[in-house]
VOKEMI-529109 format. One record per residue: residue in one letter; chain; x, y, z of N, C-alpha, C, O, CB in turn. Coordinates in Angstrom, 3 decimals, always signed. Each point is the difference from the previous one (the first is absolute). Glycine has a CB too. Layout:
N
<rec><aa>A</aa><ch>A</ch><n_c1>X</n_c1><n_c2>Y</n_c2><n_c3>Z</n_c3><ca_c1>X</ca_c1><ca_c2>Y</ca_c2><ca_c3>Z</ca_c3><c_c1>X</c_c1><c_c2>Y</c_c2><c_c3>Z</c_c3><o_c1>X</o_c1><o_c2>Y</o_c2><o_c3>Z</o_c3><cb_c1>X</cb_c1><cb_c2>Y</cb_c2><cb_c3>Z</cb_c3></rec>
...
! end
This chain:
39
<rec><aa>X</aa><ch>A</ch><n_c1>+78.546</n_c1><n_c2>-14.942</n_c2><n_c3>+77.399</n_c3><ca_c1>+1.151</ca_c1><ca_c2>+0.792</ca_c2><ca_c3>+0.362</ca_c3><c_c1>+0.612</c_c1><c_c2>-0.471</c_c2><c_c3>+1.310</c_c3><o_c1>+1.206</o_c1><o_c2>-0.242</o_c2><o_c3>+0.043</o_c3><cb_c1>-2.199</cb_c1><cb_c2>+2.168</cb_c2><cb_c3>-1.258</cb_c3></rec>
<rec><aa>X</aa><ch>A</ch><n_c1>-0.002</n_c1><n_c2>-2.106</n_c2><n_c3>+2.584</n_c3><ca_c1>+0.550</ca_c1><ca_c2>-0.885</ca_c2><ca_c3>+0.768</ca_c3><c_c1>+0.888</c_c1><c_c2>-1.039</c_c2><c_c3>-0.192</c_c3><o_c1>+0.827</o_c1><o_c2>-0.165</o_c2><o_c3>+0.897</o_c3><cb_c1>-2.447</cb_c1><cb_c2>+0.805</cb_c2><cb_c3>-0.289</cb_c3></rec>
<rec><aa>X</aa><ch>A</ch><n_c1>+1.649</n_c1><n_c2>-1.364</n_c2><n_c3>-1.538</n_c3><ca_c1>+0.798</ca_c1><ca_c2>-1.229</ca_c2><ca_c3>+0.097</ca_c3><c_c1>+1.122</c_c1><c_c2>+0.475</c_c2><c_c3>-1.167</c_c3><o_c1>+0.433</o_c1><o_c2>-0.970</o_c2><o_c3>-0.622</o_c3><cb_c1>-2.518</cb_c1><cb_c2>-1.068</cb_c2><cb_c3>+1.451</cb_c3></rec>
<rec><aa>X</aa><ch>A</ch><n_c1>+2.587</n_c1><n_c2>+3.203</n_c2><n_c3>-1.210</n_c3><ca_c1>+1.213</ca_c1><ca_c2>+0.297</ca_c2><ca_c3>-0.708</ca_c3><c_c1>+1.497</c_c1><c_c2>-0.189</c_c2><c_c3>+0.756</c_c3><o_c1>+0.407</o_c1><o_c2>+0.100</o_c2><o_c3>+1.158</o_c3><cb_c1>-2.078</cb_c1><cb_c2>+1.514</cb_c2><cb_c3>-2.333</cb_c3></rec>
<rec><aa>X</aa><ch>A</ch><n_c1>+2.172</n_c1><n_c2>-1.894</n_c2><n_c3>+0.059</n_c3><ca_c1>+1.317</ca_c1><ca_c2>-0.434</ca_c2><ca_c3>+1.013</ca_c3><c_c1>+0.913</c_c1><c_c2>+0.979</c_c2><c_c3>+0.250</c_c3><o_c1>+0.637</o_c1><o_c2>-0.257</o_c2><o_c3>+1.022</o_c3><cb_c1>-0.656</cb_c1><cb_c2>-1.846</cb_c2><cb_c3>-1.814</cb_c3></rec>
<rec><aa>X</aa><ch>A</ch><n_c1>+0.332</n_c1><n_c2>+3.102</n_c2><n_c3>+0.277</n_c3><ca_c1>+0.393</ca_c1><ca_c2>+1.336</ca_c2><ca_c3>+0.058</ca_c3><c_c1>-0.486</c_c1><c_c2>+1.304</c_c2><c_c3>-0.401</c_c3><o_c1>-0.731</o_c1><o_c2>+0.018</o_c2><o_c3>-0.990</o_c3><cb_c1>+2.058</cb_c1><cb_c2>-1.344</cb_c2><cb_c3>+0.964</cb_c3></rec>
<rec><aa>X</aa><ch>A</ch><n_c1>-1.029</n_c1><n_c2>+2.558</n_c2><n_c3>+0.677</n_c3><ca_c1>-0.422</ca_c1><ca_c2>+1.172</ca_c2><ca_c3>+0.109</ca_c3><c_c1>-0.296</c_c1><c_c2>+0.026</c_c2><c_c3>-1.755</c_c3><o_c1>-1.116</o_c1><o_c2>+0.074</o_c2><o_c3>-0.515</o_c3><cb_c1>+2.532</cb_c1><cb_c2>+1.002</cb_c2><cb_c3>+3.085</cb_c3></rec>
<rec><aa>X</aa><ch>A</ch><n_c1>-0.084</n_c1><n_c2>-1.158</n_c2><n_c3>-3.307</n_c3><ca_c1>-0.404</ca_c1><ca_c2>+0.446</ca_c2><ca_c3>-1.210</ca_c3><c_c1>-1.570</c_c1><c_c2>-1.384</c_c2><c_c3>-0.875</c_c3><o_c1>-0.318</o_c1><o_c2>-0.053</o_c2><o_c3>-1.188</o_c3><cb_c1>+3.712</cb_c1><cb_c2>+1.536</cb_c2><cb_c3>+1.114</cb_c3></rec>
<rec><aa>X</aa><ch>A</ch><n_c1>-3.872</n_c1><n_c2>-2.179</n_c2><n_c3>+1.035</n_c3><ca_c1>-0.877</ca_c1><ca_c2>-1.207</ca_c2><ca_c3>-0.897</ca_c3><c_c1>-1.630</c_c1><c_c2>+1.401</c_c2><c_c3>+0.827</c_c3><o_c1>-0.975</o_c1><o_c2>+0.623</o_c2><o_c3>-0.422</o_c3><cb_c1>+2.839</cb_c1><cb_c2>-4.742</cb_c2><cb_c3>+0.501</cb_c3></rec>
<rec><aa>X</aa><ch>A</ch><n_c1>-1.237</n_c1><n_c2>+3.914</n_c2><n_c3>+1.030</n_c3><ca_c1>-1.472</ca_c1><ca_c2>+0.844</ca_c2><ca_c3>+0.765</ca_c3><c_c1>-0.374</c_c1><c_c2>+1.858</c_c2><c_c3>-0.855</c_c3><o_c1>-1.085</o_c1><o_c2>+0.557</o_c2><o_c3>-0.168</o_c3><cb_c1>+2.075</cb_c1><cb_c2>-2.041</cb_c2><cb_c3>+3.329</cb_c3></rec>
<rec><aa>X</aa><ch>A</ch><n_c1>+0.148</n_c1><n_c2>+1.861</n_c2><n_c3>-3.445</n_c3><ca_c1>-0.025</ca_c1><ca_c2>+1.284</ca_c2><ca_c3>-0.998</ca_c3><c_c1>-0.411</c_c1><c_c2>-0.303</c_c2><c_c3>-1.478</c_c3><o_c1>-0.554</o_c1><o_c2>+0.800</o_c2><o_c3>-0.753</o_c3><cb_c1>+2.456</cb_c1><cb_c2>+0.179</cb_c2><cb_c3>+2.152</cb_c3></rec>
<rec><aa>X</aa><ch>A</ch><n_c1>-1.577</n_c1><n_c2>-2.137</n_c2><n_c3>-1.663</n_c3><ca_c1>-0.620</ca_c1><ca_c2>-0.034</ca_c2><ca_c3>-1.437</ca_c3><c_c1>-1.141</c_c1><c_c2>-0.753</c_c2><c_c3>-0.390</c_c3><o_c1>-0.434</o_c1><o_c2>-0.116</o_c2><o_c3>-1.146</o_c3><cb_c1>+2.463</cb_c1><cb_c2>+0.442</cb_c2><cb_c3>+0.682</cb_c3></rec>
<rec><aa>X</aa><ch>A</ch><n_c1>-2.686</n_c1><n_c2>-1.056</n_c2><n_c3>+1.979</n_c3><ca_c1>-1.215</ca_c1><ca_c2>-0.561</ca_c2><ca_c3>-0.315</ca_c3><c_c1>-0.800</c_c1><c_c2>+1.184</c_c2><c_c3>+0.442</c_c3><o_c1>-1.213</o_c1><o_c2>-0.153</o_c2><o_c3>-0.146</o_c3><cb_c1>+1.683</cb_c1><cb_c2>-2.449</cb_c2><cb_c3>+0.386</cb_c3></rec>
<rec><aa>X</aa><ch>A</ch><n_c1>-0.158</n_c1><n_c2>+3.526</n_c2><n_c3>+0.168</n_c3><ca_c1>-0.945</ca_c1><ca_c2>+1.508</ca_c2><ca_c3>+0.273</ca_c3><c_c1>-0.191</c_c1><c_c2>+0.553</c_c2><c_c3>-0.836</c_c3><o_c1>-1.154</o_c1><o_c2>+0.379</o_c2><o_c3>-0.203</o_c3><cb_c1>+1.735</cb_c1><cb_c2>+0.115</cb_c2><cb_c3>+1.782</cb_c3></rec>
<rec><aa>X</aa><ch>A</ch><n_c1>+0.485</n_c1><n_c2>-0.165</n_c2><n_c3>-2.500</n_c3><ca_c1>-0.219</ca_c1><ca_c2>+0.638</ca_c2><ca_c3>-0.672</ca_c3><c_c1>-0.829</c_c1><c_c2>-0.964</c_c2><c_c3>-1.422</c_c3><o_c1>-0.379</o_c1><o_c2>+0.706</o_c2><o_c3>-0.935</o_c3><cb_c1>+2.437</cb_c1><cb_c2>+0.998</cb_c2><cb_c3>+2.313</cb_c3></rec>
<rec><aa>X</aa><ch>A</ch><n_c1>-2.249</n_c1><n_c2>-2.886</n_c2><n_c3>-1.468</n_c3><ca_c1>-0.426</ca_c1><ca_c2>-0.255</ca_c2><ca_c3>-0.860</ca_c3><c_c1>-1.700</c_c1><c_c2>-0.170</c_c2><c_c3>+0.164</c_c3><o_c1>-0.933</o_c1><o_c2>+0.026</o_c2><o_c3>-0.801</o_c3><cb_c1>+3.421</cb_c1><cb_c2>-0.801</cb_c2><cb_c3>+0.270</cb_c3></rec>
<rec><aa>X</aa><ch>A</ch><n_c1>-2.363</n_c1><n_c2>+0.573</n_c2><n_c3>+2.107</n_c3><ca_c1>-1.825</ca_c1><ca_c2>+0.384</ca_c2><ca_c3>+0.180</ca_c3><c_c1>-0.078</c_c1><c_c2>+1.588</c_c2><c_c3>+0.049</c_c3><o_c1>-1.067</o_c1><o_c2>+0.350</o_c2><o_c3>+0.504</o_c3><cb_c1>+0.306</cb_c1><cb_c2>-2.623</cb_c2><cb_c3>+1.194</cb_c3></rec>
<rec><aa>X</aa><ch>A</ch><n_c1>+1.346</n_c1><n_c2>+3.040</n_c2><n_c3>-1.966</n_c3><ca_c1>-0.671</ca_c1><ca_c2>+0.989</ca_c2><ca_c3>+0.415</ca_c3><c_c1>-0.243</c_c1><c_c2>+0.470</c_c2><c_c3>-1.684</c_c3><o_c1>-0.917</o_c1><o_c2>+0.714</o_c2><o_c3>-0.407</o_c3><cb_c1>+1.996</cb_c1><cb_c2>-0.159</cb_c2><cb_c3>+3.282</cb_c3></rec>
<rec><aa>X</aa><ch>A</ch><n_c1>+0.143</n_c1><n_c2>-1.245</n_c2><n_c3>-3.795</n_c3><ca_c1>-0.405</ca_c1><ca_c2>+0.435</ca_c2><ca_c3>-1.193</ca_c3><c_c1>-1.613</c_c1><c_c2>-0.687</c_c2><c_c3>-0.509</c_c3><o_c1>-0.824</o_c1><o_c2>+0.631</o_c2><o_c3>-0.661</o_c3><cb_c1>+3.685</cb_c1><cb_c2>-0.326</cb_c2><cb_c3>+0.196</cb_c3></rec>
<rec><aa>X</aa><ch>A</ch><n_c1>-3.015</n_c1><n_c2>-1.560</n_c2><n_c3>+0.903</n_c3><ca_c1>-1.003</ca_c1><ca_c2>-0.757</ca_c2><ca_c3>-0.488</ca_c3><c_c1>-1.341</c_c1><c_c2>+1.289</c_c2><c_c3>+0.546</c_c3><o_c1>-0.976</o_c1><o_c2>+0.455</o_c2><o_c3>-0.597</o_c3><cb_c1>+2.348</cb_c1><cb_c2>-3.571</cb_c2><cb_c3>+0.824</cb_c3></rec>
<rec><aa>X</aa><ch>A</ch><n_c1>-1.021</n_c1><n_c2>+3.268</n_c2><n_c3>+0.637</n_c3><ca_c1>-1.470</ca_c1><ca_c2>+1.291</ca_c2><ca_c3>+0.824</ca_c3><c_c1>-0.061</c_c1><c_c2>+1.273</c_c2><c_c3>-1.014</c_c3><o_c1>-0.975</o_c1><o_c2>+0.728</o_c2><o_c3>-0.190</o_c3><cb_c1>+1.608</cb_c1><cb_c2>-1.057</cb_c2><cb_c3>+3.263</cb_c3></rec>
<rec><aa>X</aa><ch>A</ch><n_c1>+0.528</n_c1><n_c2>+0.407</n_c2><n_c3>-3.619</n_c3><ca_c1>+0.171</ca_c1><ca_c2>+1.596</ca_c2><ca_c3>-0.540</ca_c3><c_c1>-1.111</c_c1><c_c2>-0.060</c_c2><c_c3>-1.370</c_c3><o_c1>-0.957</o_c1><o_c2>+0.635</o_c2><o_c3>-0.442</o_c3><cb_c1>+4.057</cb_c1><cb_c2>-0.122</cb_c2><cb_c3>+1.218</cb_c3></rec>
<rec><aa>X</aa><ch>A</ch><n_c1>-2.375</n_c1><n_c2>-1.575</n_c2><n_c3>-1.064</n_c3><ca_c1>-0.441</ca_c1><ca_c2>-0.678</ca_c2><ca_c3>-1.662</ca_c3><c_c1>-1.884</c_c1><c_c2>-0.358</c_c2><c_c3>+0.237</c_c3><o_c1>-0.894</o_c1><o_c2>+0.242</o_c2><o_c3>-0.811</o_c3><cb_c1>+3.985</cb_c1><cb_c2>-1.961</cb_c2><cb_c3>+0.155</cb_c3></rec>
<rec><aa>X</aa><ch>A</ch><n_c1>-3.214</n_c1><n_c2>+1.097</n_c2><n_c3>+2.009</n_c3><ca_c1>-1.412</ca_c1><ca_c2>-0.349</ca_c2><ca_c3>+0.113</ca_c3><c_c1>-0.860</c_c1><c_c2>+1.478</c_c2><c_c3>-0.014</c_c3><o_c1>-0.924</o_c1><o_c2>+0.153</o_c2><o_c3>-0.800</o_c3><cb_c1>+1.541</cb_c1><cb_c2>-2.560</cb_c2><cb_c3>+2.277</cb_c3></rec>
<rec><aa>X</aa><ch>A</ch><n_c1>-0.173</n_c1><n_c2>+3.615</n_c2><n_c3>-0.390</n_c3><ca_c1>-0.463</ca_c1><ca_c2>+0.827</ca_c2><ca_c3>-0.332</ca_c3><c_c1>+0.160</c_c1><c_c2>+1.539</c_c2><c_c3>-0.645</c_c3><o_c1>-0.679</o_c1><o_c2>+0.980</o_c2><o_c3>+0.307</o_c3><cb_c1>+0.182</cb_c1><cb_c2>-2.677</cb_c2><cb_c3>+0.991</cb_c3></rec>
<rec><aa>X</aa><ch>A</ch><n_c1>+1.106</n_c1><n_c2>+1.664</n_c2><n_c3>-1.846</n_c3><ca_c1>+0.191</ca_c1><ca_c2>+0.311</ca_c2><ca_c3>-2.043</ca_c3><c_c1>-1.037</c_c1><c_c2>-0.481</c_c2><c_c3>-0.447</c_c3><o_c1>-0.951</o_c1><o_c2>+0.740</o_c2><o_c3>-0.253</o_c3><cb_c1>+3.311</cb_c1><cb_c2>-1.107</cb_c2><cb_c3>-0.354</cb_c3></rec>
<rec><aa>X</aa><ch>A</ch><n_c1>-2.420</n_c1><n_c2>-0.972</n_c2><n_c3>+0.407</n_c3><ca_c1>-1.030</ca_c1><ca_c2>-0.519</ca_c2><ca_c3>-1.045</ca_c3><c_c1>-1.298</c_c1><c_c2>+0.547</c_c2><c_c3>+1.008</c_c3><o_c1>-0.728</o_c1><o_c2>+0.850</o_c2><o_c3>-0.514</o_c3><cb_c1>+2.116</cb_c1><cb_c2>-3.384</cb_c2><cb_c3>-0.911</cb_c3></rec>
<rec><aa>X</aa><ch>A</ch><n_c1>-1.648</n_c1><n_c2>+2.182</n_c2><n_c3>+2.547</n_c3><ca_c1>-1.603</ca_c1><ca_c2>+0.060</ca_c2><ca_c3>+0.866</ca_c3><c_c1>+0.086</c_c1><c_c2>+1.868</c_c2><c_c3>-0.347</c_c3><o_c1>-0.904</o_c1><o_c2>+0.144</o_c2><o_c3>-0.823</o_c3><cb_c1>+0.816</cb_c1><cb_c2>-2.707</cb_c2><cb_c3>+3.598</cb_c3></rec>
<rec><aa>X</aa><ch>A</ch><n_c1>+0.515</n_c1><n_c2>+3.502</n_c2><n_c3>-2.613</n_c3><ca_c1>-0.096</ca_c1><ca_c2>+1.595</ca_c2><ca_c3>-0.204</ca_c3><c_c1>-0.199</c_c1><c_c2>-0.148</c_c2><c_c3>-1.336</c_c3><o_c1>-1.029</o_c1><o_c2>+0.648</o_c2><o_c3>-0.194</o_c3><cb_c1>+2.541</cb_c1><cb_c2>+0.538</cb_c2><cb_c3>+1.944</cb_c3></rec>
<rec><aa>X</aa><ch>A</ch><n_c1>-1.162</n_c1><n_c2>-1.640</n_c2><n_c3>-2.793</n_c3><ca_c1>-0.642</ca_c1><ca_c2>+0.021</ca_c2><ca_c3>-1.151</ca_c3><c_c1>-1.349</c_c1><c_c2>-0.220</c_c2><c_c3>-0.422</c_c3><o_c1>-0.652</o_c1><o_c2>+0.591</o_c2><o_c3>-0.860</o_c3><cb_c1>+2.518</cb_c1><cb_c2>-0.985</cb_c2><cb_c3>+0.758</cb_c3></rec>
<rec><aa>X</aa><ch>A</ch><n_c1>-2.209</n_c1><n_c2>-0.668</n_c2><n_c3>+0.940</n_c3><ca_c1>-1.325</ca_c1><ca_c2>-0.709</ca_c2><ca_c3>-0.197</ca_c3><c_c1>-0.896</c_c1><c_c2>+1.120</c_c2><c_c3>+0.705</c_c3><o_c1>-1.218</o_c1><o_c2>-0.168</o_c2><o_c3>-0.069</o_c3><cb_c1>+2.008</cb_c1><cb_c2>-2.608</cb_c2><cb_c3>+0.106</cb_c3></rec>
<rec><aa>X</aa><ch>A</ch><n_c1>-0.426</n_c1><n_c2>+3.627</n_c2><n_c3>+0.469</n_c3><ca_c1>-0.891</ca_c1><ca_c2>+0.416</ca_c2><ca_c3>+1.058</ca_c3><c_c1>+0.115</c_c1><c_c2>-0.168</c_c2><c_c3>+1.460</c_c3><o_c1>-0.412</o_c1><o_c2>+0.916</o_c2><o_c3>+0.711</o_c3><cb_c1>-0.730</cb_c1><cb_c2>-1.250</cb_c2><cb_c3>-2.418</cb_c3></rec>
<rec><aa>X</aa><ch>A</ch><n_c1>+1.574</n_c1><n_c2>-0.563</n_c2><n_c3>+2.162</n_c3><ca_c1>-0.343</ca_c1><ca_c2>-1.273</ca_c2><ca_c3>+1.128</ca_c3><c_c1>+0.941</c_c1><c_c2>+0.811</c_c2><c_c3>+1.061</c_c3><o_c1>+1.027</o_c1><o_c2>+0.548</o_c2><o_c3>-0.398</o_c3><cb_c1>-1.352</cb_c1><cb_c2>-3.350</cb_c2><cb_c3>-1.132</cb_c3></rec>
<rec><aa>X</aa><ch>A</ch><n_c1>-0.043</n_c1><n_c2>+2.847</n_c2><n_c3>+2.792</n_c3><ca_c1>+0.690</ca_c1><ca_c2>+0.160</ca_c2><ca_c3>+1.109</ca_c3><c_c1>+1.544</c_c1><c_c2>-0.541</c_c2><c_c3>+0.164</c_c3><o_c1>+0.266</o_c1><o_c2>-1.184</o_c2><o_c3>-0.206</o_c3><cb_c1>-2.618</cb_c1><cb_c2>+1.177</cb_c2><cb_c3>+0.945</cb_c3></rec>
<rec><aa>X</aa><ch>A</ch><n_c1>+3.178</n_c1><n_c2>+0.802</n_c2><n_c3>-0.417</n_c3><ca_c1>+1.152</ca_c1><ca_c2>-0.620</ca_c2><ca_c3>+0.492</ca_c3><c_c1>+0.000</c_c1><c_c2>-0.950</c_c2><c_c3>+1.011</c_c3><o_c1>-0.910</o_c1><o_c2>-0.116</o_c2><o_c3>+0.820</o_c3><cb_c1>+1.657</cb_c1><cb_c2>+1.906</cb_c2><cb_c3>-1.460</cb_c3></rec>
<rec><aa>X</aa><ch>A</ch><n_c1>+0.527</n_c1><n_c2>-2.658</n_c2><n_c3>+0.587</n_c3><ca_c1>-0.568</ca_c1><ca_c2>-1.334</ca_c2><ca_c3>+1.227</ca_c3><c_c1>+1.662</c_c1><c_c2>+0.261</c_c2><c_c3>+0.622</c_c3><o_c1>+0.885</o_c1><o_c2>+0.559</o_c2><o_c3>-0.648</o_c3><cb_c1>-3.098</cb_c1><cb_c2>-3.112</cb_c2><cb_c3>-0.819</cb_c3></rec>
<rec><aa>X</aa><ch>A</ch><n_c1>+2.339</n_c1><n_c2>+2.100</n_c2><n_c3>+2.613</n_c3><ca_c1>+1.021</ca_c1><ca_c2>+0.119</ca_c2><ca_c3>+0.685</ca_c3><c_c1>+0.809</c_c1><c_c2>-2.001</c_c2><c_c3>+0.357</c_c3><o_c1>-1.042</o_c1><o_c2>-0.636</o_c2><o_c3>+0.155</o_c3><cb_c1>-0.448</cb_c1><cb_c2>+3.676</cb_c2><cb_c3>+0.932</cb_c3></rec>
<rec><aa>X</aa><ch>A</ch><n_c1>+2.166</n_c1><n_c2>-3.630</n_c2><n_c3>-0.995</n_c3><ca_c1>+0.476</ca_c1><ca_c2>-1.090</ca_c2><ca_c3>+1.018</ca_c3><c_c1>-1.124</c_c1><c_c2>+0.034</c_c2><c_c3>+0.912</c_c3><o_c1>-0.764</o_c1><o_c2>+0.934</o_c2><o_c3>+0.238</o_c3><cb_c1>+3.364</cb_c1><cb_c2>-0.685</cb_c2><cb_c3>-0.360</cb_c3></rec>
<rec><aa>X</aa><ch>A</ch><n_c1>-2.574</n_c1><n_c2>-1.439</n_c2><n_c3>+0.598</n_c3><ca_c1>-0.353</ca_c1><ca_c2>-0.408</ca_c2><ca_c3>+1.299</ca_c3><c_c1>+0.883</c_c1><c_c2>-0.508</c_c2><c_c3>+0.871</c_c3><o_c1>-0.368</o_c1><o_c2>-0.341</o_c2><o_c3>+1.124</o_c3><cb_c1>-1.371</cb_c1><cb_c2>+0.043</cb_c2><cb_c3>-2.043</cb_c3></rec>
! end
């Protein structure tokens, strides 16, 4: 996201990690498994 070249590249690489996290834990609360946060 640092190296985006505009506001709208830095807003939509956020939002596409944050979907990848959502989706990771969805699936991990299913399994059982602890929620995990970013680092």
């Amino acid at each position: 996201m640092r190296h985006a070249r505009n506001d709208f590249s830095r807003w939509d690489a956020a939002q596409s990690l944050l979907a990848t996290y959502i989706k990771l834990n969805v699936a991990r609360h299913q399994q059982g498994q602890p929620l995990s946060l970013p680092v």
